[in-house]
N, C-alpha and C positions, 0 to 999 in steps of 0.2 A: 840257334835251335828253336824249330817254332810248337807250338803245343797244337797238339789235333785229334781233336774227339774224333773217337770210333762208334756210330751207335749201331745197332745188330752186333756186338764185337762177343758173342758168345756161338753166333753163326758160323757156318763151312769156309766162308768166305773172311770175316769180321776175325775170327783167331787168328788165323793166318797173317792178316794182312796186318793185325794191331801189334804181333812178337816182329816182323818184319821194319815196318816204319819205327817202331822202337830202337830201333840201332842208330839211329840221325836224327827220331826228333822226341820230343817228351809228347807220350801216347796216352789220353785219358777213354776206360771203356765205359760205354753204358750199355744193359742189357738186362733182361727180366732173369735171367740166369748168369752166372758168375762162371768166366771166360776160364776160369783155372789159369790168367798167366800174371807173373807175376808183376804188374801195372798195378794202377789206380784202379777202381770199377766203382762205378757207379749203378747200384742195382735200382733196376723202376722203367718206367714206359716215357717213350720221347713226346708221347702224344697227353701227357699230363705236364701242366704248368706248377706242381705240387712236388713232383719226380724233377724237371729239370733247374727246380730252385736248389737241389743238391750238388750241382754244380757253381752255385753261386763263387764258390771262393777259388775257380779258376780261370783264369784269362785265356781263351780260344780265341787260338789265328784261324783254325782252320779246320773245318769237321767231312769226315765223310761217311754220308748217310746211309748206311746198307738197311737196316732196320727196315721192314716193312713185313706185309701177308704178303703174301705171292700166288704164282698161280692157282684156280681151280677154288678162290676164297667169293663168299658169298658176297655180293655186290655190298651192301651194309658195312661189310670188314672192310672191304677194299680203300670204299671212301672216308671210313671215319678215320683210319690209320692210316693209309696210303696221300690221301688228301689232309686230312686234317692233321692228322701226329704232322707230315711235313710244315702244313702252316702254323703249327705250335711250335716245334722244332726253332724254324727261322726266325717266326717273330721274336723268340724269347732270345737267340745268338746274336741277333744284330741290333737289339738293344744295349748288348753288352759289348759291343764293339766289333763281332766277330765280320770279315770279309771275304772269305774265299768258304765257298758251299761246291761239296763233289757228292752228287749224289745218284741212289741208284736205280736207276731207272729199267726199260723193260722193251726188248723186239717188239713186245704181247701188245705194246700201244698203237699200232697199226693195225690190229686185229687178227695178226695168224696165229691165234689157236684156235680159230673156225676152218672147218674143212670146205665153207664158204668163200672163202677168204678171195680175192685176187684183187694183188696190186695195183696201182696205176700207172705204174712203170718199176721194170726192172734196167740194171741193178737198182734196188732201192734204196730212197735217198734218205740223209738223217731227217732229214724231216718231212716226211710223207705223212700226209692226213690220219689220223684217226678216223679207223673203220672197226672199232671192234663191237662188239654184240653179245659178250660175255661178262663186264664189269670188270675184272681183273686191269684188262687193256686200258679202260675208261680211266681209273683209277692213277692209273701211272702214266697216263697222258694229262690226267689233269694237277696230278704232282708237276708234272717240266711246267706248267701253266702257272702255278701256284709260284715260282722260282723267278718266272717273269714278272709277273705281278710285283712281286716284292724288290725285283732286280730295276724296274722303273719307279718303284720309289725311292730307290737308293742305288743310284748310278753308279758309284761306286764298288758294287758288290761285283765278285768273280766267282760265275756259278758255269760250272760244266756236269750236264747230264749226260751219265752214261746206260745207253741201253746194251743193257746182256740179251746172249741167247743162254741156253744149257749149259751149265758147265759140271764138268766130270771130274773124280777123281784123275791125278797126274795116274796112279800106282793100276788106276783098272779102266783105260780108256775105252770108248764107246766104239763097237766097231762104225765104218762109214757104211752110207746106208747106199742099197742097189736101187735096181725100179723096182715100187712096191704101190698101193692102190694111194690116195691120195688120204691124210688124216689129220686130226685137230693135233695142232702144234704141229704141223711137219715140216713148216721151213725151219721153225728152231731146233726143230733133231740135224737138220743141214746145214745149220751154223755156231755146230758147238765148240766148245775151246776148255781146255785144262785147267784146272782151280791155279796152277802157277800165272798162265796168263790172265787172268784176273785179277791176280793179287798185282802184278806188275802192270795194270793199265790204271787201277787206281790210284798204285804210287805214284805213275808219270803226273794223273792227274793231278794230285793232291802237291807236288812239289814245281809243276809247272811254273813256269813265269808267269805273275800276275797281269792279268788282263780283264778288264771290266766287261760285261755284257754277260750275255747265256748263250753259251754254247752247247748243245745236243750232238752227238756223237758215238754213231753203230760201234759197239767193239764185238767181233765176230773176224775168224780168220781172213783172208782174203781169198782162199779158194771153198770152194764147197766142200762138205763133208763127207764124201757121195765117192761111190766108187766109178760111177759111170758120167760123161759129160752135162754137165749143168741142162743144156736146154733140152737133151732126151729126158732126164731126172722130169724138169717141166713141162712136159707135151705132156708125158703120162698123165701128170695131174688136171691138166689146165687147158691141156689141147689147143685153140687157137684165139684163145679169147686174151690172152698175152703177148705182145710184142716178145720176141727170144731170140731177136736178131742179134742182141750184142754178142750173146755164145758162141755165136755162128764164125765168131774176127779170129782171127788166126791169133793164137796165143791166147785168147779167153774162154775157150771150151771150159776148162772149170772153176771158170769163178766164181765167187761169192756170189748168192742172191741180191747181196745187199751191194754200198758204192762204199766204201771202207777208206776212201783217198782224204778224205777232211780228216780225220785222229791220226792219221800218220804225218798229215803236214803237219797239224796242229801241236801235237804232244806227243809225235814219233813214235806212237805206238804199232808196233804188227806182232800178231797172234804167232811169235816165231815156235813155242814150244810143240803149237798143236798143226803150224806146216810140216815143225820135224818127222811127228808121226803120220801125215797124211803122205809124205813123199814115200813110205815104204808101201802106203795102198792103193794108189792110184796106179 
């Protein structure tokens, strides 16, 4: 049974996922507020070296990083927490032996939540440049950077970043969107998924077979969120200034924005809960 910090474990995502991994492995939380479950909790910020000397007295195999500002945070918050909390975070866990880092990362690191925005290729690949122009994006593109950094000082290390889009409650899902004008965040309102399939990509990730390197990896359904076929969804937006030929292949009219086939080889994840409900809308 391996021990695995949860930090954000007082978050949407962080309760859930820390009463869950709890049934198979010993779950320690950390969070500025007290998660209500009944675990260890360590109250205090990941981004103080004062805060995570209160973990001194336990031995982590394995933490996963939800803890962060999220969108729409002043660029300052972004990178002192988003960048920095994670380089205090690591440095202080793999001083203490820790090797396996799953942390959470952000679509917003390519830059679609400008209504600026266009790709350089669809489906988009996990690792598509940083284009954002808002900080948020900046933030969490330079956290997966910050993961590398430390994963070539220590070869060793087994770091998978997972970038989210939106996630909704299971109990009140998001209807799927029609054609509508183009707006900031709109491919993540077209790639959203269930708080259950979140909770279950982080578990894959977190119980995964160890493997050294950094891996980045879209978790977003595999079909669009979208009532109407993918590349009418983006002509509306984006008109011709995008390739949208893939849509066009027989069988692919609605798929994902993104290329989703690396986390399902990789750690067999597919966003099955939230195809369940898109097969009654499409």
């Amino acid at each position: 049974m391996s021990t695995i910090l949860v930090t954000g474990a007082s978050g949407n995502i962080g309760k859930v996922l820390a009463a869950s991994l709890a049934k198979q492995h010993q779950v320690i939380c950390m969070s500025r507020k007290n998660p209500g479950l009944e675990l260890p909790w360590i109250g205090g910020e990941f981004q103080s070296f004062e805060d995570l000397r209160k973990l001194d007295s336990h031995k982590i195999d394995t933490v996963v990083h939800l803890g962060s500002v999220t969108g729409g945070c002043l660029e300052r918050d972004g990178i002192m927490v988003n960048v920095e909390g994670t380089r205090c975070l690591m440095r202080y866990l793999i001083d203490r032996g820790c090797r396996k880092f799953v942390m959470a990362s952000s679509v917003a690191t390519i830059g679609l939540q400008s209504s600026k925005f266009r790709p350089q290729t669809v489906p988009i690949p996990d690792e598509h440049p940083c284009l954002d122009r808002d900080g948020y994006g900046l933030s969490k593109f330079l956290m997966e950077e910050i993961t590398k950094y430390y994963q070539r000082q220590n070869e060793q290390l087994d770091v998978i970043n997972i970038r989210l889009a939106a996630i909704f409650p299971d109990a009140s899902p998001w209807e799927p969107a029609g054609i509508r004008p183009v707006g900031d965040w709109g491919v993540a309102a077209v790639s959203c998924m269930p708080l259950s399939d979140a909770v279950r990509v982080f578990t894959l990730a977190a119980e995964a077979a160890y493997k050294s390197g950094v891996r980045i990896f879209t978790a977003v359904p595999p079909k669009v969120w979208a009532t109407v076929p993918t590349a009418e969804l983006l002509r509306n937006w984006w008109g011709d200034e995008v390739d949208l030929s893939h849509f066009q292949k027989p069988g692919c009219e609605f798929d994902s924005i993104f290329d989703v086939s690396r986390i399902q080889q990789e750690i067999g994840f597919v966003a099955e809960n939230a195809m369940r409900l898109l097969e009654s809308k499409q």
